[in-house]
ROFI-362383 format. One line per field, with one value per atom (N, C-alpha, C): atom name; x, y, z. Coordinates in steps of 0.2 Angstrom, whole numbers, plus 5000, padded with zeros to 4 digits. Each point is the difference from the previous one (the first is absolute). Layout:
BEGIN
site = (CA,...)
xx = (X,...)
yy = (Y,...)
zz = (Z,...)
This chain:
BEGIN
site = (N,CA,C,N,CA,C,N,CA,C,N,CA,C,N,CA,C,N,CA,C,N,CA,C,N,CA,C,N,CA,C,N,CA,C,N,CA,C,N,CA,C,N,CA,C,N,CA,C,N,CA,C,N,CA,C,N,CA,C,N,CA,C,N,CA,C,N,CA,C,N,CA,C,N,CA,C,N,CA,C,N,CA,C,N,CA,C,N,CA,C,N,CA,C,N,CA,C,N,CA,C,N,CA,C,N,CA,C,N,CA,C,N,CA,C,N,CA,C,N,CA,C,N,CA,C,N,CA,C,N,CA,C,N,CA,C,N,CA,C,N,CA,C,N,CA,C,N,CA,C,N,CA,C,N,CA,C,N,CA,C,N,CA,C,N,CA,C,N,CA,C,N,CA,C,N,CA,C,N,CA,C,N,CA,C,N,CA,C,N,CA,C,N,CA,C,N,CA,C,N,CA,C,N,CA,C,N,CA,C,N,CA,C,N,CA,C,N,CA,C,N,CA,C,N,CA,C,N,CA,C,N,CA,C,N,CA,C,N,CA,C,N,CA,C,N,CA,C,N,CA,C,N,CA,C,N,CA,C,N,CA,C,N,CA,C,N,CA,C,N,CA,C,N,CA,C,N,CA,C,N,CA,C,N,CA,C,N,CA,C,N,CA,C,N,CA,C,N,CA,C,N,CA,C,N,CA,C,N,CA,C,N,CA,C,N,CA,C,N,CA,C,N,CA,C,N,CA,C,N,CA,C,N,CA,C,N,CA,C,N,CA,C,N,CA,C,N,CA,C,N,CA,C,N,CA,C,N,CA,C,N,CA,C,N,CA,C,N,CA,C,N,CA,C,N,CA,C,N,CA,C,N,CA,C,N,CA,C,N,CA,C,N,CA,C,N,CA,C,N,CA,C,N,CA,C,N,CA,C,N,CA,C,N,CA,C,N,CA,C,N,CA,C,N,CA,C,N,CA,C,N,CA,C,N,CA,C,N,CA,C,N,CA,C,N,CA,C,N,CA,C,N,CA,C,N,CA,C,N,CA,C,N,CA,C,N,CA,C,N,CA,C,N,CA,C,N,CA,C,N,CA,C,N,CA,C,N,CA,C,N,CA,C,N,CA,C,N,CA,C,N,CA,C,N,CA,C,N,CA,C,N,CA,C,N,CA,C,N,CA,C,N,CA,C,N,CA,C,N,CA,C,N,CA,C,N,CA,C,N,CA,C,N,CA,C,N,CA,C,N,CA,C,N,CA,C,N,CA,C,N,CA,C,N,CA,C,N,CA,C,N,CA,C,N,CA,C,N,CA,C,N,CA,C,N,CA,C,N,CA,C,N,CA,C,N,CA,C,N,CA,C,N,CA,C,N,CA,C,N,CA,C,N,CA,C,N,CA,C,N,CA,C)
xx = (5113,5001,5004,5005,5005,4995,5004,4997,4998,5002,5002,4994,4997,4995,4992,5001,4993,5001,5003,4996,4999,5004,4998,4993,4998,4992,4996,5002,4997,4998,5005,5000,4996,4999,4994,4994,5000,4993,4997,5004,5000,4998,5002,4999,4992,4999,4994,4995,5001,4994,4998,5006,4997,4999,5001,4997,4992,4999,4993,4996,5003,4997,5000,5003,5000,4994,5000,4992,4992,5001,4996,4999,5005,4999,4996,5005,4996,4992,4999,4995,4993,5004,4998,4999,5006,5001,4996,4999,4996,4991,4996,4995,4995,5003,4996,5002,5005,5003,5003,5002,5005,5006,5005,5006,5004,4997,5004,4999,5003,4998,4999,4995,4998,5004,5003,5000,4998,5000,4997,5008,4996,5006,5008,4997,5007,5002,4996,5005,5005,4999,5002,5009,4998,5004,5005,4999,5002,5004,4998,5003,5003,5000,5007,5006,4999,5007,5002,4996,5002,5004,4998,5005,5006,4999,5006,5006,4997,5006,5001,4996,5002,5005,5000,5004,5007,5000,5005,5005,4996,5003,5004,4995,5004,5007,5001,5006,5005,4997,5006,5002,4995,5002,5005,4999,5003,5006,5001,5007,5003,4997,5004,5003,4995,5002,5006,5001,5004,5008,4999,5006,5002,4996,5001,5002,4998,5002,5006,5002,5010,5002,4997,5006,4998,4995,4997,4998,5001,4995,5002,5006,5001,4999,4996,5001,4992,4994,4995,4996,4996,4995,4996,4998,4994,5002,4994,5002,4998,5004,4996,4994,4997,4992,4997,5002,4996,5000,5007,5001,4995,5002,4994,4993,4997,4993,5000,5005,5000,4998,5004,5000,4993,4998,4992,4996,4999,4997,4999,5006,5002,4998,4997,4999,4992,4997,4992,5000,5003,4998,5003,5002,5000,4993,4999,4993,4994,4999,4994,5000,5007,5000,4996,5004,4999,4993,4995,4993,4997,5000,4998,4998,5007,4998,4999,4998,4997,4993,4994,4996,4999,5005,5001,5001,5000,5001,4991,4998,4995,4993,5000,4994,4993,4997,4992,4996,5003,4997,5000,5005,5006,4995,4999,4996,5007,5002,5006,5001,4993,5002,5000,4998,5004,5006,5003,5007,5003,4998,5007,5000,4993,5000,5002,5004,5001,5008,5000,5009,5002,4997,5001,5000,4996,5002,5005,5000,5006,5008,5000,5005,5002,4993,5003,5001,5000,5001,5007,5000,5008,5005,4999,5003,5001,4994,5000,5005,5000,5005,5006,5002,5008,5001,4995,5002,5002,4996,5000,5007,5003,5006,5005,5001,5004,5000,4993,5001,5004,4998,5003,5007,5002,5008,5001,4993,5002,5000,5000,5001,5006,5006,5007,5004,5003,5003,5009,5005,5006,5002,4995,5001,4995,4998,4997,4991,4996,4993,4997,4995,4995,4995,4996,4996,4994,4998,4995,5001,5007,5000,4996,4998,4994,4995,4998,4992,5000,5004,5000,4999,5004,5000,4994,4996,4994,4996,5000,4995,5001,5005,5000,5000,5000,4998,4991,4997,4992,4999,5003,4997,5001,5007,5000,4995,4999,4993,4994,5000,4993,5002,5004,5002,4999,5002,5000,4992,4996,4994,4997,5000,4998,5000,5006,5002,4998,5002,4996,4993,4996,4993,4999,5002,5000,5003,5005,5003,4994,4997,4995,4993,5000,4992,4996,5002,4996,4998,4995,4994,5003,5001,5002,4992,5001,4995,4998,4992,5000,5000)
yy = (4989,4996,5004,4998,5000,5003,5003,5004,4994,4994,4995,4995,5000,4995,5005,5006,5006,4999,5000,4999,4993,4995,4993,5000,5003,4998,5006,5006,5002,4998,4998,4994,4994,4997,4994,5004,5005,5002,5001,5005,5002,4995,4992,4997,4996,5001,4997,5006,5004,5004,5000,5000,4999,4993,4993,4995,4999,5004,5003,5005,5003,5005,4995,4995,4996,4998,4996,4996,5003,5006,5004,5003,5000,5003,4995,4993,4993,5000,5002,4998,5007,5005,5006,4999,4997,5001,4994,4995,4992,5001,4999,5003,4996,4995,4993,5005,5005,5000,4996,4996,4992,5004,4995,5003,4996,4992,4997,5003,4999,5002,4991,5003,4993,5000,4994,5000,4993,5000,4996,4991,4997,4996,5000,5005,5001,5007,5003,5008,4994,4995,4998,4996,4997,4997,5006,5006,5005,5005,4999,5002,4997,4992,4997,5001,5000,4999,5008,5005,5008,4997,4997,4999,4996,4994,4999,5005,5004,5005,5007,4998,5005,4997,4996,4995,4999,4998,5000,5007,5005,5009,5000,4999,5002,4996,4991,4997,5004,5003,5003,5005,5005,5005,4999,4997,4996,5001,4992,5000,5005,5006,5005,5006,4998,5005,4996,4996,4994,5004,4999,5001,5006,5007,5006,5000,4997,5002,4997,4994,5001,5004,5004,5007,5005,5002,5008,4999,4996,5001,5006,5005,5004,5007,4999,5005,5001,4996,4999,5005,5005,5006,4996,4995,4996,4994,4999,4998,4990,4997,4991,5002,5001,4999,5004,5006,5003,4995,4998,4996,4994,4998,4994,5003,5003,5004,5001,5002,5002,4994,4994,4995,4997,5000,4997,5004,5008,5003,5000,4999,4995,4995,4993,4997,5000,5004,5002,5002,5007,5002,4996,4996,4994,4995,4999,4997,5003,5007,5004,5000,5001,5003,4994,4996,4992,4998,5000,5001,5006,5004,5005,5000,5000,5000,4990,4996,4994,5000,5006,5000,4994,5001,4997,5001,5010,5002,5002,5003,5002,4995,4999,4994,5000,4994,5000,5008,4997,5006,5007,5001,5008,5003,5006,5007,5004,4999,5003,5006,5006,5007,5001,4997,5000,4999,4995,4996,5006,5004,5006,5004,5003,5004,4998,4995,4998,5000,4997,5002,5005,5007,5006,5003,4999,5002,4997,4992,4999,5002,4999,5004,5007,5003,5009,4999,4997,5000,4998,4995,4997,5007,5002,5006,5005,5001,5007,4999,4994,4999,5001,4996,5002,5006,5004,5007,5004,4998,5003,4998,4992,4998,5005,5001,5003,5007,5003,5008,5001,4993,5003,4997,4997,4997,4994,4996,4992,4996,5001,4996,4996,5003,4998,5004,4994,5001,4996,5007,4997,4997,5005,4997,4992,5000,4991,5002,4998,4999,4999,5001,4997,4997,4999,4996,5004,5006,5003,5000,4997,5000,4995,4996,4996,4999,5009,5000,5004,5001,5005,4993,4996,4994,4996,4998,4999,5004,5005,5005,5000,4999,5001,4992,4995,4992,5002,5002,5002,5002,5006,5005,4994,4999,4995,4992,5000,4994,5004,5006,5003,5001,5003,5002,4994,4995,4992,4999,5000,4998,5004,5007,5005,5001,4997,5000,4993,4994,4995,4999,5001,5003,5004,5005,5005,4995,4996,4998,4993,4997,4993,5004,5006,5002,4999,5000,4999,5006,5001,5005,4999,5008,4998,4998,4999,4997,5005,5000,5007,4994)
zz = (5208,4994,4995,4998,4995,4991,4997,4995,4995,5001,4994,5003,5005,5002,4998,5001,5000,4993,4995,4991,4998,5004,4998,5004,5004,5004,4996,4999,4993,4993,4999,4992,5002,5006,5001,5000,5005,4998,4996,4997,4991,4998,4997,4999,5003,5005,5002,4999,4999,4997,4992,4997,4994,4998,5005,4997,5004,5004,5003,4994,4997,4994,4995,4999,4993,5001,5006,5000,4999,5002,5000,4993,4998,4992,4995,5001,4996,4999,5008,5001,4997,4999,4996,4992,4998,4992,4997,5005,5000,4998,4993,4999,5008,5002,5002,5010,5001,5005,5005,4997,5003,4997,5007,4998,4996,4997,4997,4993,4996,4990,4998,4996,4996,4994,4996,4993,4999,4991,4998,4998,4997,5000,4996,4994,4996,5003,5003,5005,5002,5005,5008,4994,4996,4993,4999,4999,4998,5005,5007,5006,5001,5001,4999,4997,4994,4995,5004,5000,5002,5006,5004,5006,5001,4995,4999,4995,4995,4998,5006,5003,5006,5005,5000,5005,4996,4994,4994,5002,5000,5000,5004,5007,5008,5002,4996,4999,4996,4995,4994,5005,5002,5004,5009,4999,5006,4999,4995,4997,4997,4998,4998,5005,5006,5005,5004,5001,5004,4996,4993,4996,5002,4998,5000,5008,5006,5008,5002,4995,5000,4997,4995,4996,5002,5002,5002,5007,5004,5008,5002,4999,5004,4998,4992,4997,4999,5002,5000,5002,4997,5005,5003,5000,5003,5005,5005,5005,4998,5002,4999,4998,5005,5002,4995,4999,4993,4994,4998,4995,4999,5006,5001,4999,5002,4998,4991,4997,4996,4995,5001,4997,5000,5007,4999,4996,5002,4993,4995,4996,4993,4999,5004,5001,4999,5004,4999,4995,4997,4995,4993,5001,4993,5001,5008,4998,5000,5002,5000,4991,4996,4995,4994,5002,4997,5000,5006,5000,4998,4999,4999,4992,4998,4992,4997,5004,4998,5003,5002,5004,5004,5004,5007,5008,5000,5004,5005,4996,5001,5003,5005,5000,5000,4999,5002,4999,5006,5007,5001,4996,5001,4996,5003,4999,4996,4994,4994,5004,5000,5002,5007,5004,5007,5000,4998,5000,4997,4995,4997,5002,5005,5005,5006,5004,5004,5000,4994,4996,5000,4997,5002,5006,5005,5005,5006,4998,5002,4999,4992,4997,5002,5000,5003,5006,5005,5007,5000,4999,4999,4996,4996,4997,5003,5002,5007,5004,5005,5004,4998,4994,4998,4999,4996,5001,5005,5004,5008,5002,4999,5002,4998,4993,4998,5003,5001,5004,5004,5006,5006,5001,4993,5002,5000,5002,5001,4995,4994,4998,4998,4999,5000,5006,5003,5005,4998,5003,4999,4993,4994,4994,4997,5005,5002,4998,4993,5003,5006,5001,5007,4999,5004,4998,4998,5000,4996,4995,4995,4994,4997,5003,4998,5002,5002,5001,4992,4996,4994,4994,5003,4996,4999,5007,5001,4997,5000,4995,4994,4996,4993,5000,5003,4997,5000,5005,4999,4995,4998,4996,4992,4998,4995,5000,5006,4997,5000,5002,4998,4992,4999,4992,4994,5004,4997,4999,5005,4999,4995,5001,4995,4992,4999,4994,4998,5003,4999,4999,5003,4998,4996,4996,4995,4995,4999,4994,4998,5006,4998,5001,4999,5001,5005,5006,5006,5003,5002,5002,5008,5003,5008,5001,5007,5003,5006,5000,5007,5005)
């Protein structure tokens, strides 16, 4: 197998293990241990509107990446697919952020202090990787990002919705939760 087949079937696994660790975590951070999260009816009111400005974002962002790959596609450090990843991120984090601070993120169910511990160490794991990329070389290649650069990106969206929650609870006076 070709070099370009062995990280596309790493990048799935990759991916299939950490939507196997997601489910596993929900069902950790979940006080009820279900992996669904419960909300109430104005959260579910409130998750909407967040997801139509999340969707709102990823269009804007679109269109602006569309413009920018007629004038810069060749001068671009980042690869399609990073950008595209990028956009979605922007997109979450408008709606994480939007719920967050509308108490809408948080649900029912959610054990607060697992969730930030959960955020933390997924955050530092993702960070540790990039770091690691960067040691060994791989993160830019030919001048070009790689795809580790979004395991650092991944990390620092965690860490900021851990930070999100934090300060959010700190600034409406919520008590974490054991």
């Amino acid at each position: 197998m070709n070099g370009s087949v062995m990280k596309s079937a790493g990048f799935a696994v990759g991916l299939l293990v950490a939507l196997v660790l997601g489910v596993l975590l929900l069902k950790m951070m979940n006080k009820d241990k279900r992996i669904a999260t419960k909300y109430d009816e104005m959260q579910e009111i409130i998750r909407g509107r967040a997801y139509k400005y999340a969707f709102w974002t990823v269009i804007v962002c679109e269109a602006v990446l569309i413009v920018m790959d007629s004038f810069f596609a060749a001068q671009m450090p980042l690869s399609t697919g990073i950008l595209q990843f990028l956009v979605i991120i922007i997109g979450v984090m408008v709606q994480v952020t939007y719920c967050i601070w509308h108490d809408a993120y948080i649900g029912l169910n959610t054990n607060t202090g697992r969730f930030i511990i959960c955020m933390l160490l997924i955050g530092g794991f993702n960070l540790v990787l990039a770091v690691m990329a960067v040691i060994d070389g791989r993160m830019v290649q030919d001048g070009v990002l790689q795809t580790p650069f979004l395991n650092g990106v991944c990390g620092l969206l965690c860490l900021a919705v851990m930070a999100e929650v934090i300060i959010k609870n700190a600034v409406t006076g919520k008590e974490k939760e054991d």
